[in-house]
C-alpha positions, 0 to 999 in steps of 0.5 A: 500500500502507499500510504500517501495515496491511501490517507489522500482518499479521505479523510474518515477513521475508517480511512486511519484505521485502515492505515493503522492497520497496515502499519501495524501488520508491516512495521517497517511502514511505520517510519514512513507514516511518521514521516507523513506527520512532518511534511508540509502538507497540512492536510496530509500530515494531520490524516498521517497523524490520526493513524499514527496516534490509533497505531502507536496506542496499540504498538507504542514501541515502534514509535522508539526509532523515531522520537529524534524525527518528531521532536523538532515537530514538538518544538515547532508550533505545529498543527495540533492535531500532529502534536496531540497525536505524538503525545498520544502515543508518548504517554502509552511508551517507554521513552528511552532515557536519551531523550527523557529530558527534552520530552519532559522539558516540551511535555511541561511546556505544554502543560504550562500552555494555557492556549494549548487545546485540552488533550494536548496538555492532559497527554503531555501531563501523562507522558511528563508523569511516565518519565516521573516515574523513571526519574523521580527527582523530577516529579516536582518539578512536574507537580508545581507546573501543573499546580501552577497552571491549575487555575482556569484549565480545562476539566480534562486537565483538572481531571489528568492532574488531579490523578497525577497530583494524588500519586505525586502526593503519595511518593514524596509522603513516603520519601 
């Protein structure tokens, strides 16, 4: 399949569930739909991304390979529904140490965002919280960001960040 050609058809779920699909069944492929994310086609990346988030829920791990093509995407204001979909998948894997600073680092400045969409800031709370876990003397840095922008956020950040907040209370009260 080219999956171009197919994310070009339309843009349904049943079209990113077919790519998803496919890049699931042929792991290679999976490179290629991330780098569909990047282009400058605005259209296509977002359709790329859609499937690239349904793929990466159910095989995060093959995400790995390629965390050092989409940082410059988390960097950069890219269109939402690209960035939603990475930090989708980033709060599902293992990030591997190497790169557990810069993506906390962008995760935070997310959560920070006070014009960053809802599921954007709730993913990135949840994939700042996973490198938490991996690297504890970082939750409070983690627990002031999301205290800090409590006020005015959205349920769905209240409601991350109250789960996140009720964990990082319990760890520290047992340090």
């Amino acid at each position: 399949m080219d999956i171009s050609v197919q994310l070009k058809r339309s843009h349904s779920s049943n079209n990113a569930k077919v790519v998803a699909e496919y890049v699931l069944q042929h792991s290679r492929q999976f490179k290629v739909l991330v780098g569909l994310c990047l282009v400058n086609d605005e259209d296509l990346a977002k359709r790329a991304a859609w499937a690239l988030g349904m793929a990466g829920q159910q095989k995060p791990e093959l995400l790995e390979d390629c965390l050092a093509d989409i940082i410059p995407a988390l960097q950069q204001q890219s269109h939402p529904a690209i960035k939603r979909n990475f930090y989708r998948v980033l709060q599902e894997m293992d990030i591997p140490e190497d790169f557990q600073g810069i993506i906390f680092g962008l995760a935070l400045q997310e959560v920070a965002n006070p014009a960053a969409p809802a599921a954007i800031r709730a993913f990135a709370m949840s994939t700042a919280f996973r490198i938490v876990q991996k690297q504890p003397v970082l939750a409070r840095e983690l627990e002031l960001t999301i205290s800090d922008s409590w006020e005015g956020a959205p349920k769905a950040f209240h409601s991350r960040g109250r789960k996140i907040l009720k964990y990082l209370d319990k760890v520290s009260s047992t340090s």
